[in-house]
C-alpha positions as CSV (number, residue, x, y, z in Angstrom):
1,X,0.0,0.0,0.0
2,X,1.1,3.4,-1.0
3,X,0.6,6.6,1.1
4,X,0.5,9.7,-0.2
5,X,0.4,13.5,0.5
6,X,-0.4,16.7,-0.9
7,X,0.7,20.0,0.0
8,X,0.0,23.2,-1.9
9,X,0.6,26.3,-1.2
10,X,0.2,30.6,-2.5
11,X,3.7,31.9,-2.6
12,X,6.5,33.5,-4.9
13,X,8.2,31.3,-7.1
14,X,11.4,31.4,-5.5
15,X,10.5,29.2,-3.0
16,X,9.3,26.6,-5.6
17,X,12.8,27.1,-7.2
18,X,14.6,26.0,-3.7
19,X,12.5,23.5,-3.2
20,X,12.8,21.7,-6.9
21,X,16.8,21.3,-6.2
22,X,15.2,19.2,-3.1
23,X,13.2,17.4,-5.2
24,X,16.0,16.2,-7.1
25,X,17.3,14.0,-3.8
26,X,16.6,11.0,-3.3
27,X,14.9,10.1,0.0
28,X,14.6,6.5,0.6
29,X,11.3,4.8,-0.2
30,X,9.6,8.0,-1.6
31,X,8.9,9.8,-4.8
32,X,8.4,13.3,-4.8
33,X,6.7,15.8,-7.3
34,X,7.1,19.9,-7.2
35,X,4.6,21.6,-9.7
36,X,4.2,25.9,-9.9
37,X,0.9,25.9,-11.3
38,X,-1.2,29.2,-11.3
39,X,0.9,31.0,-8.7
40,X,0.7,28.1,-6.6
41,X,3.2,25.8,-5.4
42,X,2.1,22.0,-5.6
43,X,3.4,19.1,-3.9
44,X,2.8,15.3,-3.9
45,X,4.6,12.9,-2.1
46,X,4.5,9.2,-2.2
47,X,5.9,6.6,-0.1
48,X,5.8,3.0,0.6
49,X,5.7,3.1,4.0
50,X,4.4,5.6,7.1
51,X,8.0,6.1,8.0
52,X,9.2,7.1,4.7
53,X,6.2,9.5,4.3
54,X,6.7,11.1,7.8
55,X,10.7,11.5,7.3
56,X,10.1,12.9,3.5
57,X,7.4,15.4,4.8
58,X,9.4,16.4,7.6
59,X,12.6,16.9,5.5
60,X,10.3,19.4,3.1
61,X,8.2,21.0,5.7
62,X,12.1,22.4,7.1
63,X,12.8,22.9,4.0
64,X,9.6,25.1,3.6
65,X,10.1,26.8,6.9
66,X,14.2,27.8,6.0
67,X,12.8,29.2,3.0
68,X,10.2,31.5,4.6
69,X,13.2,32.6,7.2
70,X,15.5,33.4,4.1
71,X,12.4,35.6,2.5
72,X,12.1,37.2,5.8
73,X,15.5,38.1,6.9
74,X,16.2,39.4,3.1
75,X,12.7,41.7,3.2
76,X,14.3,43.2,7.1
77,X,17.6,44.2,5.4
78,X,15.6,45.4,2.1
79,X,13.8,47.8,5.1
């Protein structure tokens, strides 16, 4: 059995651009997809186990977060 999840999310697009060099890894019993689609940025993640799925969507959601932090610290010294 496969599980599965789905993430999506309004932001700019270099977030999506970070997170597509991610993509590119390869994390252990999972497949991962990165779509921009309509000013949205789209993720699926599949894996064949709950552990795979929990370590992939951990791994991303830091990702996610480091990427808002970058965004934030670069608008403060744009201020």
């Amino acid at each position: 059995m496969k599980h599965r999840a789905y993430l999506e999310m309004e932001d700019s697009g270099e977030l999506y651009e970070a997170l597509r060099v991610e993509a590119g890894r390869e994390i252990p019993r999972t497949e991962v997809k990165i779509e921009w689609f309509q000013g949205k940025l789209k993720m699926k993640i599949r894996a064949e186990d709950l552990h795979a799925l929990r370590a992939a969507l951990n791994s991303y959601l830091r990702w996610i977060n480091l990427g808002y932090e970058v965004m934030e610290v670069i608008e403060d010294g744009r201020a």
